[in-house]
Structure formats: structure tokens, C-alpha cells
C-alpha positions as CSV (number, residue, x, y, z in Angstrom):
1,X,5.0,-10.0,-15.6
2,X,3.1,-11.1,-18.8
3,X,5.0,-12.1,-21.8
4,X,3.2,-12.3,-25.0
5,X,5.6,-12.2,-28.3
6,X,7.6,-10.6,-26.4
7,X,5.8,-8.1,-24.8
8,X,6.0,-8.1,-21.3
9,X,3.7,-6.1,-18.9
10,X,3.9,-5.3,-15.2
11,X,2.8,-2.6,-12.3
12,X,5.0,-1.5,-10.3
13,X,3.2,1.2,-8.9
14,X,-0.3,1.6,-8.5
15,X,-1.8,3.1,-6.2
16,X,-17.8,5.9,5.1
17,X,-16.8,11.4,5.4
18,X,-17.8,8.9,8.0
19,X,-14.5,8.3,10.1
20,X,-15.2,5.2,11.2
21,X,-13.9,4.8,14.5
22,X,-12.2,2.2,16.7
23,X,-10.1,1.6,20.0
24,X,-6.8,2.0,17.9
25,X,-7.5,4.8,15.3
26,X,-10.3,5.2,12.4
27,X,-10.6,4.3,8.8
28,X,-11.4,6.7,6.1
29,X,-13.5,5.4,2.8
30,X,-15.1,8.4,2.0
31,X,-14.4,10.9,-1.0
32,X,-12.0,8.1,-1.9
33,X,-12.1,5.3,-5.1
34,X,-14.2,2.4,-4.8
35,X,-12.2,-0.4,-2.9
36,X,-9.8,2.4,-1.9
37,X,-9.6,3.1,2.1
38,X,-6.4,5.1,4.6
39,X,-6.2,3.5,8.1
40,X,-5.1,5.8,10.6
41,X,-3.3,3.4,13.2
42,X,-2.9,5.4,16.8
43,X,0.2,4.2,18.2
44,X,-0.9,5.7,21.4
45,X,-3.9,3.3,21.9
46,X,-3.4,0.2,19.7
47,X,-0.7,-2.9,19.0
48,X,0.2,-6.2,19.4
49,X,0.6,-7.8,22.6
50,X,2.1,-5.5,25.2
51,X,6.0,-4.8,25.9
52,X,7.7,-7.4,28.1
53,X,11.2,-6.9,27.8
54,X,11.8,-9.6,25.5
55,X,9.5,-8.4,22.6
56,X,8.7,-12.1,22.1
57,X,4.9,-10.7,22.5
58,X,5.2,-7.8,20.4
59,X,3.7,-9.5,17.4
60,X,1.0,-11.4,18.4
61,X,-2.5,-9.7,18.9
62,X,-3.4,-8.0,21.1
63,X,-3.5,-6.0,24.7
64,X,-6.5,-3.8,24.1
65,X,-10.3,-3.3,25.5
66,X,-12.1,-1.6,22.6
67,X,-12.9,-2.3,19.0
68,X,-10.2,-3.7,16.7
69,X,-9.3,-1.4,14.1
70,X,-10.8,-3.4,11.1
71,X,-11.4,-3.0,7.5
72,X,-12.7,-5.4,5.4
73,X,-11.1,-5.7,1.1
74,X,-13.0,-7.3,-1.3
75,X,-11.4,-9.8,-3.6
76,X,-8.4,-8.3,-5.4
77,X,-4.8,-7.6,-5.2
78,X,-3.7,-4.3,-3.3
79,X,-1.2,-2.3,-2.5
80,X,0.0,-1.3,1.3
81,X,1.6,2.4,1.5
82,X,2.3,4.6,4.0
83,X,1.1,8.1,3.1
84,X,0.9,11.6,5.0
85,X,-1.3,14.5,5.2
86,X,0.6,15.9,2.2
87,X,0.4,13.5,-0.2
88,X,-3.2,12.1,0.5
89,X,-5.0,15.8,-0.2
90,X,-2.6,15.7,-3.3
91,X,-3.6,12.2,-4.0
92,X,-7.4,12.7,-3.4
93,X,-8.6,16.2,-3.7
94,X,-12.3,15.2,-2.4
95,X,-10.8,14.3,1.2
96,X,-12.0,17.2,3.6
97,X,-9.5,19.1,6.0
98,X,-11.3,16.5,8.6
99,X,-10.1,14.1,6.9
100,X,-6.9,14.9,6.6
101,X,-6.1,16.0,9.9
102,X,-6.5,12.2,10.9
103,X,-3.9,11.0,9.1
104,X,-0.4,10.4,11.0
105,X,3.2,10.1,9.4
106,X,5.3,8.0,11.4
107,X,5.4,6.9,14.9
108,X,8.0,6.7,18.1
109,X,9.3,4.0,20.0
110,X,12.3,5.1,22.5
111,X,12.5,8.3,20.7
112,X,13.0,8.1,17.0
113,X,10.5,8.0,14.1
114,X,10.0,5.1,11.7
115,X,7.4,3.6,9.9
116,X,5.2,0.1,11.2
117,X,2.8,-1.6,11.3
118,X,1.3,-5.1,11.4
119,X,-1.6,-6.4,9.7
120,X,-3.9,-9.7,10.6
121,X,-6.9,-11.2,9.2
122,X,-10.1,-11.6,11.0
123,X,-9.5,-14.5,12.8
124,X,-6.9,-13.0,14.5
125,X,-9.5,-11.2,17.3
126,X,-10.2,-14.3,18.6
127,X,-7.3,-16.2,18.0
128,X,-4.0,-14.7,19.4
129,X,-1.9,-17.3,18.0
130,X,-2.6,-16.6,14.7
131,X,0.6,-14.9,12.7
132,X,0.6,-11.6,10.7
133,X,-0.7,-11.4,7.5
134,X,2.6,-9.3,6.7
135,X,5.1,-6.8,8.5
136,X,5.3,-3.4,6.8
137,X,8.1,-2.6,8.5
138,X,10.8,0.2,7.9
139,X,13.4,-0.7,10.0
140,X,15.2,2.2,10.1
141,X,14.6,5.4,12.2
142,X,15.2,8.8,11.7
143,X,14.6,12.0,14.1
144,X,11.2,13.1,12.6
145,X,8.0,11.9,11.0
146,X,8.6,13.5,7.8
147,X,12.5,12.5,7.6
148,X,11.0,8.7,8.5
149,X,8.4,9.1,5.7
150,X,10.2,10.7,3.0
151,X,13.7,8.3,3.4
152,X,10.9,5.3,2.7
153,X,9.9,6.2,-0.3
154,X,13.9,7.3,-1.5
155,X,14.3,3.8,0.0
156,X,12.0,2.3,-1.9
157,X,11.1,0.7,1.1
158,X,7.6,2.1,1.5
159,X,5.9,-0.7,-0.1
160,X,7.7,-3.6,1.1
161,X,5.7,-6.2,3.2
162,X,7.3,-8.5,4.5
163,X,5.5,-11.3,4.0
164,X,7.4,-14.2,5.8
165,X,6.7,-12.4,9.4
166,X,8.8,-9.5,11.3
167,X,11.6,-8.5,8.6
168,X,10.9,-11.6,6.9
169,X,13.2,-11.6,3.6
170,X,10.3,-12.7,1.2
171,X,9.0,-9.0,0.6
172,X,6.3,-8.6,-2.0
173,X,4.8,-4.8,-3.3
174,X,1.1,-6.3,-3.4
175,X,-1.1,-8.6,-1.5
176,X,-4.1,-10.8,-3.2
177,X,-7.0,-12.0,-1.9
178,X,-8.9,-14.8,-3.1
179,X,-12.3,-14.0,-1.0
180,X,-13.3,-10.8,0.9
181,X,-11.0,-10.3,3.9
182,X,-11.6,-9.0,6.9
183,X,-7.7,-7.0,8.1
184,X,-6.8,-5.7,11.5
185,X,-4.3,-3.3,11.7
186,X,-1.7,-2.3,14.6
187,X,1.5,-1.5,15.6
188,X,4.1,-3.6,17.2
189,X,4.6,-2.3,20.8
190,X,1.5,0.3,22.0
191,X,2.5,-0.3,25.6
192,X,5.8,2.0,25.8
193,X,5.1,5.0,27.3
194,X,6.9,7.3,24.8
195,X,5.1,6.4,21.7
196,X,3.1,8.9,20.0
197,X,1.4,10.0,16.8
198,X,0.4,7.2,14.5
199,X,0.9,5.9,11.0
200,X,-1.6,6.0,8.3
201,X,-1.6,3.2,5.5
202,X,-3.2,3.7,2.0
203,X,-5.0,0.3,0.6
204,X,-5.5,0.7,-2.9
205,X,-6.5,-1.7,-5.7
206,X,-3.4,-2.6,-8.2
207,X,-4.5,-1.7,-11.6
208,X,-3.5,-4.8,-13.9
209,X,-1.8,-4.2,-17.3
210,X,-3.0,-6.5,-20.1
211,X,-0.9,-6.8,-23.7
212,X,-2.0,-7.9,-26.8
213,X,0.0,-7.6,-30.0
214,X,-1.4,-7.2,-33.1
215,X,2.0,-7.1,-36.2
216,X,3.6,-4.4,-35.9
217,X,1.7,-2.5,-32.8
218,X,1.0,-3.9,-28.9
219,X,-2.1,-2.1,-27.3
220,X,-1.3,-2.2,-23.8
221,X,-5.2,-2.1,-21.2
222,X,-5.8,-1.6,-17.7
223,X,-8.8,-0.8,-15.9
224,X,-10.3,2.1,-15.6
225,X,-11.8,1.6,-12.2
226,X,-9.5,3.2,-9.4
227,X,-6.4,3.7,-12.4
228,X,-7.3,7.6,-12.8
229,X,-4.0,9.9,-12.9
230,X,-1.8,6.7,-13.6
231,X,1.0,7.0,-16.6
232,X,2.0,4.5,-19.1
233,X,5.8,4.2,-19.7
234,X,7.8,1.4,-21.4
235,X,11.6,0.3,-21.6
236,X,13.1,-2.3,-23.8
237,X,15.8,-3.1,-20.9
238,X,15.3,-3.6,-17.7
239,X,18.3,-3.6,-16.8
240,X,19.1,0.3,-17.0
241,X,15.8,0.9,-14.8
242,X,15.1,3.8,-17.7
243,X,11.8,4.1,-18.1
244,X,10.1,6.7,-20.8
245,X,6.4,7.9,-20.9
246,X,4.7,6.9,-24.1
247,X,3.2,10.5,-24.2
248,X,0.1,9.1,-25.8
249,X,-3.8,9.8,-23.8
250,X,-4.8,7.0,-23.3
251,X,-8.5,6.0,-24.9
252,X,-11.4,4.1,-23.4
253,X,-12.5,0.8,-24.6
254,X,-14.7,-1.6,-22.2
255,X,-14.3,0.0,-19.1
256,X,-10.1,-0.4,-19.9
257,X,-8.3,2.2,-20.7
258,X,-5.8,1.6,-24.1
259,X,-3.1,2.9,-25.8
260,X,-1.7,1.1,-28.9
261,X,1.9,1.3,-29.5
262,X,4.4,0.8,-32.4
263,X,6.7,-2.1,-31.8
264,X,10.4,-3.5,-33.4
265,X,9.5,-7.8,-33.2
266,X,12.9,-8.4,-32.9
267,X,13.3,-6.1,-29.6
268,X,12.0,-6.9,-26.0
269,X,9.1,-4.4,-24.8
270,X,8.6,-3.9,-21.1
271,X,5.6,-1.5,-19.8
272,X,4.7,-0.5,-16.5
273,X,2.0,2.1,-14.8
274,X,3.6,4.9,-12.4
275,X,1.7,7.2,-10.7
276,X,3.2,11.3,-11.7
């Protein structure tokens, strides 16, 4: 978080049809925001290093014989959620029914449905001792795909990476990269013989809020590039995790979009962007 006169901003939310294929599932890019991209992970065809009992090979890449299932970000911080067939036409009206029929919910291991996957950079496909970028592991597992899904997000687990390897406890909502990044994603164990379905990850830039105060008023800016349908809501505790919409349209100043906002100096202001 920011703090400027005691303003503080934060995000905590955010969020080519060529299906471009691989051994382990496809990526969509298509109909979607610049920068913006939904991996479809098979969990039938792709993952880490095969079972062996142990799972000391689970999480190391990889027992496969086709294409990695790659996509490459550009410089930025993003976000890492899982998302279903519901939420992404919702999400992103342009995606075509073939889109959408590609993207999975949860996958199996020994029967129940949870959400997982593991994600390495580029220099893992030639390197097998090289260590997850981060985990996204839910580690808990329910009897269907949209039970699995829909407990992450009441969770608030569905953005969690788990940065500090498999169920690491430093978690962080957003990963940034400094250069363009080549990321392969898969799941942890592709070897068992009752896995099925897949899990689809959304990669979405984090729109940045900026604060500048001015007397009396704070105008509060984030970028309009890949922030369209986000809302602007302030607190002035924390603490009570009550949050209220400003209610104000934002206008459009230098490619950021801007609302300017009354203010009490003597009173902490805390702002965030939520998607509706």
C-alpha cells in the first residue's frame, strides 16, 4: 500500500481464437485484454515428474514427450486465478462457445476434486532441478469440480500462491516480473490413473492505484488498460473489512481512469479496486 498524507491505496482484486495447443492442454489469448491469457492445464496429459510413491518427484518438471504448455508475460505484475466456464464468458463476453468449452474447473487425484497447479519459468524445460515459480495450491478437496471451485473463492484461497514452494507459508495475491517471462504450467502428479478434467488459470495484469491529494480532496488513478468493469471502494478502517463503493464514474485522464474524492485530514483513507 501507498501512503501519501494519509491516504493509502491498494488492489486487492484485479483481475491467439487461436487455441494454441500443447502436450498438456492449450492457452487462450484471443477475444481477451491485452497481456490477459486462460491456461487450460489437462491433468490427464501433463505434470511434474511422475508418481513414485513417495511424491518426492511430484514437483519437479517433468515426465512428458510433447510440447510444454508455455506462455510467455510481458513485464508486469499479475494475478493467478482459477476460473470456470461460468465465470470466464461472464468475465469476457468476446470468448466463443469454443473457447469456453476448453476451460476445466478442478481436477482429481484418488477421487476428490481440488484445485492445482504448478508454475516454472522457462528454464525449467531443460533444467529439471530448477524449483517452482509458486504453488497455487488448494489443499483441500471436495466431491465435485464446482464444490472445489466455488469453496476457493469463499476461502479466499483462490489467489493464494504459494510462493516459498509446495504449501509454502509465504503466500502472495500477485507475482511481478521484472523482464518478459517465459511460464510453464502443470499439475503435480499426471501419472495416476484416475485423474481427469483439468484446471484453467486466468493471468491477468493487476491494475495499480495511484493517490494524490490535493487539500481537502484525493483523486485516486489507475490504468485504463485491462481495468475495464473494475469498482472503486474506500474504507477508513481496515480493521472492520467494510468496504463502500464511492458510487462516482469514474473519468478519463492520460490513459488512467480518475475519480476525485472528498476527504476529512484528520481520518485515515484506505481505497481498493474490486471486480462486481
Amino acid at each position: 500500500m501507498k501512503r501519501m498524507n494519509k491516504i493509502i491505496g491498494t488492489v486487492l482484486f484485479g483481475i491467439a481464437s487461436v487455441l494454441l495447443h500443447a502436450n498438456g492442454g492449450m492457452v487462450i489469448t484471443n477475444n481477451l485484454p491485452a497481456n490477459t491469457a486462460i491456461i487450460n492445464i489437462d491433468a490427464r496429459a501433463d505434470g511434474a515428474a511422475g508418481y513414485d510413491g513417495g511424491q518426492t518427484h511430484w514437483f519437479k518438471p517433468f515426465n512428458i514427450g510433447g510440447p510444454l504448455l508455455q506462455y510467455t508475460v510481458q513485464a508486469g505484475t499479475y494475478a493467478f486465478w482459477p476460473i470456470n466456464r461460468a465465470d470466464a464468458s461472464a468475465r469476457f463476453p468476446a470468448l466463443t462457445t469454443q473457447q469456453t468449452n476448453e476451460i476445466y474447473t478442478a481436477w482429481t487425484y484418488n477421487s476428490p476434486w481440488i484445485l492445482d497447479y504448478l508454475v516454472f519459468d522457462g528454464s525449467a524445460a531443460t533444467n529439471a532441478s530448477v524449483p517452482q515459480l509458486f504453488d497455487g495450491s488448494q489443499d483441500i478437496s471436495y466431491g465435485n469440480p464446482l464444490a472445489a471451485y466455488t469453496n476457493a473463492f469463499l476461502r479466499g484461497t483462490y489467489n493464494q500462491l504459494h510462493t516459498a514452494g509446495r504449501l509454502g507459508t509465504n503466500i502472495a495475491t500477485t507475482y511481478t516480473f521484472t523482464n518478459p517471462t517465459t511460464l510453464i504450467f502443470v499439475v503435480p502428479d499426471n501419472e495416476l490413473s484416475d485423474n481427469s478434467g483439468g484446471i484453467s488459470v486466468l493471468i491477468f495484469p493487476q491494475p495499480i492505484l495511484s493517490v494524490g491529494v490535493n487539500g481537502s480532496s484525493a483523486t485516486v488513478r489507475w490504468p485504463t488498460n485491462n481495468s475495464v468493469g473494475f469498482i472503486l471502494s474506500q474504507t477508513t478502517n481496515l480493521a472492520t473489512g467494510l468496504w463502500t463503493d464511492v458510487g462516482q464514474a469514474p473519468g478519463v485522464v492520460n490513459a488512467n481512469y480518475a475519480v476525485t474524492l472528498p476527504i476529512d485530514a484528520g481520518t485515515n483513507h484506505f481505497f481498493r479496486l474490486h471486480n462486481p
